[in-house]
C-alpha positions as CSV (number, residue, x, y, z in Angstrom):
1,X,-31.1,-18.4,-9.7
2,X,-30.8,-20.1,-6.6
3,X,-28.3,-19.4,-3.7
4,X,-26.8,-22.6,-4.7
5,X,-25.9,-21.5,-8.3
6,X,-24.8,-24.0,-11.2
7,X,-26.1,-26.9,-8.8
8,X,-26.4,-28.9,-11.7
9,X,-22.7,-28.2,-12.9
10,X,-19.6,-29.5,-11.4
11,X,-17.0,-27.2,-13.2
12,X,-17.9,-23.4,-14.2
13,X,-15.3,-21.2,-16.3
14,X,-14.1,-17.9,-14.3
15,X,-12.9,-14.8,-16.6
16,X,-12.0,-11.5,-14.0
17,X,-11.1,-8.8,-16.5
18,X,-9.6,-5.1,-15.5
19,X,-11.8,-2.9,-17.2
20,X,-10.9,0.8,-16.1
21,X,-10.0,2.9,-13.3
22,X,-13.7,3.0,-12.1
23,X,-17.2,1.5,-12.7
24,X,-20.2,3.4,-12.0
25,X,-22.5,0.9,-9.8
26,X,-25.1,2.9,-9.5
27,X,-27.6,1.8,-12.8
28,X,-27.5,-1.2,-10.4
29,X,-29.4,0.0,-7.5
30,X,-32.8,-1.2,-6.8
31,X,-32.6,-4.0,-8.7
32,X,-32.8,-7.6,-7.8
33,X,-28.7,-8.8,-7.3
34,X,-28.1,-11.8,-6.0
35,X,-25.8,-10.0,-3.0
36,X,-23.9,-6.6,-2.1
37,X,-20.3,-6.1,-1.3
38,X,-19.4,-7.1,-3.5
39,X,-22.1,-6.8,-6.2
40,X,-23.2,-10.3,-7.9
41,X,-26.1,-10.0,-10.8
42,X,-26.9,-12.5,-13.0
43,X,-26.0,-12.2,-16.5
44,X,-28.2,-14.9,-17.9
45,X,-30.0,-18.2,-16.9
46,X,-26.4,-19.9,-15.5
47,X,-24.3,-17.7,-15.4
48,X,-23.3,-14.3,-13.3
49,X,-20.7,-11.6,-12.8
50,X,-19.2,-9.6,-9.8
51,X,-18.7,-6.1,-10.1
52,X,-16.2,-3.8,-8.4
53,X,-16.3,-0.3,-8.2
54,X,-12.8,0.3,-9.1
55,X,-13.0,-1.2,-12.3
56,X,-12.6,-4.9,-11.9
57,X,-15.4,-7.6,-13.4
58,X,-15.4,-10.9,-12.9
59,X,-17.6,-13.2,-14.7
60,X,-19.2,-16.8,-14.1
61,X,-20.1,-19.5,-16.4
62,X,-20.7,-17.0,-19.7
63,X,-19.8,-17.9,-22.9
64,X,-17.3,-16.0,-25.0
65,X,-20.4,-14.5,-27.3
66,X,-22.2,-13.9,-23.7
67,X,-18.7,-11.9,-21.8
68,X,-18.7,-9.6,-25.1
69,X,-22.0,-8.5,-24.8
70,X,-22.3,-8.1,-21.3
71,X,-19.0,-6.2,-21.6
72,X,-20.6,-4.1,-24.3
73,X,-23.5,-3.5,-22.3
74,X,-21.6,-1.7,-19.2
75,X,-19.2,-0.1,-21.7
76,X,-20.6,3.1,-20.8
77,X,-20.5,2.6,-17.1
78,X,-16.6,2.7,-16.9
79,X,-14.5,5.7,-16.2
80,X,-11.1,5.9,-17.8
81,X,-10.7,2.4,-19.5
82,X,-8.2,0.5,-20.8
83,X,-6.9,0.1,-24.3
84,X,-5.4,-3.4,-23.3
85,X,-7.5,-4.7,-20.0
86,X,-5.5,-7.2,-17.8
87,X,-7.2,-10.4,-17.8
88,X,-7.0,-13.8,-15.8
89,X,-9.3,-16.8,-16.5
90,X,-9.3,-19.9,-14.7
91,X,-12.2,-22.9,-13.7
92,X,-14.2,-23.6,-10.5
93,X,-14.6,-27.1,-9.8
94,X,-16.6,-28.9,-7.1
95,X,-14.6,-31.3,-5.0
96,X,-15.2,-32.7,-1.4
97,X,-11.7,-31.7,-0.2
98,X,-8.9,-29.5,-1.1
99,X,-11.5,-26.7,-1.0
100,X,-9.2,-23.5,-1.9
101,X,-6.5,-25.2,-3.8
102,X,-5.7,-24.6,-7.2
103,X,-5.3,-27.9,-9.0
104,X,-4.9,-28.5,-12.5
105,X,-5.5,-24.3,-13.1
106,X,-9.0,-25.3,-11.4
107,X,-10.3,-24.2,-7.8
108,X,-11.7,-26.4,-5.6
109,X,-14.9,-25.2,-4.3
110,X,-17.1,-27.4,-1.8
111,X,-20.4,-25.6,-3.8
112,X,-20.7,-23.1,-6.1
113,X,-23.1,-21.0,-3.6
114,X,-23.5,-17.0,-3.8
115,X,-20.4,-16.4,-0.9
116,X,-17.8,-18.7,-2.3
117,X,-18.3,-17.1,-5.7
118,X,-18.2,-13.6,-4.0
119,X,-14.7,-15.3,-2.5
120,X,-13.3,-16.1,-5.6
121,X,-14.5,-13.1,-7.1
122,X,-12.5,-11.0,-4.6
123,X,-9.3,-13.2,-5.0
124,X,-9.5,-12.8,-8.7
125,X,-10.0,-8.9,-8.6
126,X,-7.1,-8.3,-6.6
127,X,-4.5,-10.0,-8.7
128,X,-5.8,-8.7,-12.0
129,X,-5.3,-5.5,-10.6
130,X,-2.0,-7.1,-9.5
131,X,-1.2,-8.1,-13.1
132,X,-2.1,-4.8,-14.8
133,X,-0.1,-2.5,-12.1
134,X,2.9,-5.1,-11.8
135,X,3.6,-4.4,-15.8
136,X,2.6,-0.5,-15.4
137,X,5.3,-0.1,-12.3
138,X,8.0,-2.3,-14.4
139,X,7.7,-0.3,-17.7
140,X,7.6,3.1,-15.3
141,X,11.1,1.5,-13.8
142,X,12.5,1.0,-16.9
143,X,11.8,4.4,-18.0
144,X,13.3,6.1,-14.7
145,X,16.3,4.2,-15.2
146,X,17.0,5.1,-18.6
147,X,16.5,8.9,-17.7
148,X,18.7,8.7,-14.6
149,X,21.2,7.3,-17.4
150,X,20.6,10.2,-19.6
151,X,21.5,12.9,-16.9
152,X,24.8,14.1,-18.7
153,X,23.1,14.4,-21.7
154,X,22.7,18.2,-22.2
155,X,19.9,18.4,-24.5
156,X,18.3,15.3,-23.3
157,X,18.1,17.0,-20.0
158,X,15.5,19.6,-21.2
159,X,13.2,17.4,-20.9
160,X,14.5,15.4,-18.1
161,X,13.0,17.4,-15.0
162,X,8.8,17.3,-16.3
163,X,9.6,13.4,-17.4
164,X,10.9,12.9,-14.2
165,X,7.8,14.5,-12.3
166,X,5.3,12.8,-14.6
167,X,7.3,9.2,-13.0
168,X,6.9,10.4,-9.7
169,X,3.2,11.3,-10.1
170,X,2.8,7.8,-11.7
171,X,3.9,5.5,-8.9
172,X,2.1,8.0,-6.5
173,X,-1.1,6.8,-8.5
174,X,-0.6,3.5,-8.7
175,X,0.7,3.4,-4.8
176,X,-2.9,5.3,-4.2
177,X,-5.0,2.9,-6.4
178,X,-3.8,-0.3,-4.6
179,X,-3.7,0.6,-1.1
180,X,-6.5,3.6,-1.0
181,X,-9.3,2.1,-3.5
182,X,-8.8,-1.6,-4.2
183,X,-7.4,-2.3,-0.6
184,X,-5.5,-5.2,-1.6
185,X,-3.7,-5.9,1.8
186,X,-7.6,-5.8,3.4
187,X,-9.6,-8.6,3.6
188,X,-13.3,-8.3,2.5
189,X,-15.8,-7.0,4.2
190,X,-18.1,-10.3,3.1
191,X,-15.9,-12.1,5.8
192,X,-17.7,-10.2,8.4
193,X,-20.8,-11.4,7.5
194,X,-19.7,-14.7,6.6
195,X,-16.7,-15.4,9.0
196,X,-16.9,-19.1,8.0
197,X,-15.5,-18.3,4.5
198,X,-12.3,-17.4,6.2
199,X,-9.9,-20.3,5.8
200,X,-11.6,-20.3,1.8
201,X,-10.5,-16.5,1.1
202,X,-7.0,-17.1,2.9
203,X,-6.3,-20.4,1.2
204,X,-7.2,-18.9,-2.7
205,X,-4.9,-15.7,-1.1
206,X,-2.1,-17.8,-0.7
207,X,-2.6,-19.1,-3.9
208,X,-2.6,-16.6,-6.1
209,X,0.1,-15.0,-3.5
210,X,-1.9,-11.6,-3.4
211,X,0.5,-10.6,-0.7
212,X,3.7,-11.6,-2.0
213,X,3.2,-9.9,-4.8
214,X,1.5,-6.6,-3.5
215,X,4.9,-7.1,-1.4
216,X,7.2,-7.4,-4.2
217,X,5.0,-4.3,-6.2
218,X,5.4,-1.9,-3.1
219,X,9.4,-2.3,-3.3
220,X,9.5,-1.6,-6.9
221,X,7.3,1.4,-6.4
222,X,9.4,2.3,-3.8
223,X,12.7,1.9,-5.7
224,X,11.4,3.5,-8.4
225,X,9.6,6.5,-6.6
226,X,13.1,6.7,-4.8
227,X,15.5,6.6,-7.8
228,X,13.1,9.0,-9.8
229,X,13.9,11.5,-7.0
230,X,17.4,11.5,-7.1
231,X,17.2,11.5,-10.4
232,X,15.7,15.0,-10.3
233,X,17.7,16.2,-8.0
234,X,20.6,15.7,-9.7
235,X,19.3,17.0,-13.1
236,X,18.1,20.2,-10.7
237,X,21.9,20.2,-9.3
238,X,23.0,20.3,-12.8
239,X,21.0,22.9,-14.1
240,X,22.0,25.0,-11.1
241,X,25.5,24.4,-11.4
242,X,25.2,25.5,-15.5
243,X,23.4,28.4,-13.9
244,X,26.3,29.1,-11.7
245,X,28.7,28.9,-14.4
246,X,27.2,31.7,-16.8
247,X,26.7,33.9,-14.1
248,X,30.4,33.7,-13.4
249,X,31.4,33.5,-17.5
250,X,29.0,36.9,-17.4
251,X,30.8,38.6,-14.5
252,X,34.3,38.1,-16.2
253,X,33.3,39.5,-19.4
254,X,31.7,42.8,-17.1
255,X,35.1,42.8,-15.9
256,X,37.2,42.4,-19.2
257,X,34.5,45.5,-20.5
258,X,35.7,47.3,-17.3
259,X,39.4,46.3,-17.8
260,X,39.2,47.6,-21.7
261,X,37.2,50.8,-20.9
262,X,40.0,51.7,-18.7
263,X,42.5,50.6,-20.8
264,X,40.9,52.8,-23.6
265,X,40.5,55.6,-21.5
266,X,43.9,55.8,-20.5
267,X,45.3,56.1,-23.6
């Protein structure tokens, strides 16, 4: 396969799909890829896939039959994977102008060459991850606030304080995942290389408003992390105040015992 790939095609179908929390790259050293960083292999005669260490592939011009199998075949290459992966699909078409605009749930691409796919391959990584982690931190949200809401509930609140923790720890992971290891805010180290692709990569950014989003994910984290906390602190007030209130109830019956041994004594 040439650098120009699908040069006899005009529109390709594009399927990014989040498999895990990591895939293991390293079964693909040494061997003959198409390009590094990212990592593009072919898959077949026409067709090829970009691979991301933390967890993302994104496949070109491979049937359904074709994606299953090739998904079968790295199966064992990914750490921690999903029951439900977050998918996106969409088509690449050639077009002399417009390159970078999504028309028709198509991008326009002015060739189909190893960097533009690497382009679009980064583009559709980061909103997948977008996609999974935008449910994750709205279903994490929704659980926080029905806790916080369960804070006078005695024996609910047994529970309340490790829930509550578990939250915290949760957002912290998914804050850590999309700034630390996918680096979503970052633009790709392939524009360094190829600084032409630059007006492509923001263009299909705009798009797919990676930024907006990651913008609007942050806040919820942050809202979330935030009302988690108060949460806890309340349910901790709580408990100490309960804790206050029997060591009082305890102290007046030491002095009733007092009261009645005197009492008994006297008489």
């Amino acid at each position: 396969m040439s650098d120009a790939i699908f040069p006899d095609q005009d529109t390709v179908r594009v399927q990014a799909v989040f498999l895990g929390q990591r895939i293991d790259l390293r079964l693909f050293e040494g061997l003959n890829s198409l390009a590094d960083s990212p990592l593009i292999v072919e898959t077949g005669d026409r067709s090829c896939a970009v691979l991301f260490d933390y967890g993302v592939v994104v496949m070109f011009g491979q049937s359904a039959a074709a994606q299953a199998k090739f998904l079968q075949d790295i199966e064992a290459l990914i750490a921690d994977a999903f029951d439900s992966p977050a998918t996106e699909s969409v088509l690449i078409r050639k077009a002399p102008v417009n390159v970078g605009k999504v028309e028709a749930e198509a991008i326009l691409l002015s060739d189909f060459d190893v960097p533009c796919l690497q382009i679009v391959a980064e583009v559709m990584a980061k909103s997948v991850v977008l996609d999974h982690y935008e449910i994750g931190a709205a279903e994490v949200f929704d659980q926080v606030e029905s806790f916080a809401a369960s804070l006078h509930n005695l024996r609910q609140n047994r529970q309340l304080g490790k829930e509550l923790l578990k939250q915290i720890g949760n957002t912290l992971l998914i804050q850590n995942k999309i700034v630390g290891r996918v680096e979503i805010s970052d633009k790709p180290e392939l524009l360094w290389e190829y600084p032409e692709f630059d007006r492509l990569y923001l263009r299909l950014e705009d798009e797919y408003e990676i930024r907006e989003r990651l913008s609007a994910l942050e806040r919820k984290l942050e809202i979330v992390s935030r009302t988690a906390e108060t949460a806890l602190e309340l349910q901790q007030h709580n408990t100490s105040l309960r804790l206050e209130v029997y060591v009082v109830v305890l102290i007046v019956i030491e002095v009733l015992l007092s009261f009645y041994d005197l009492i008994f004594q006297g008489t």
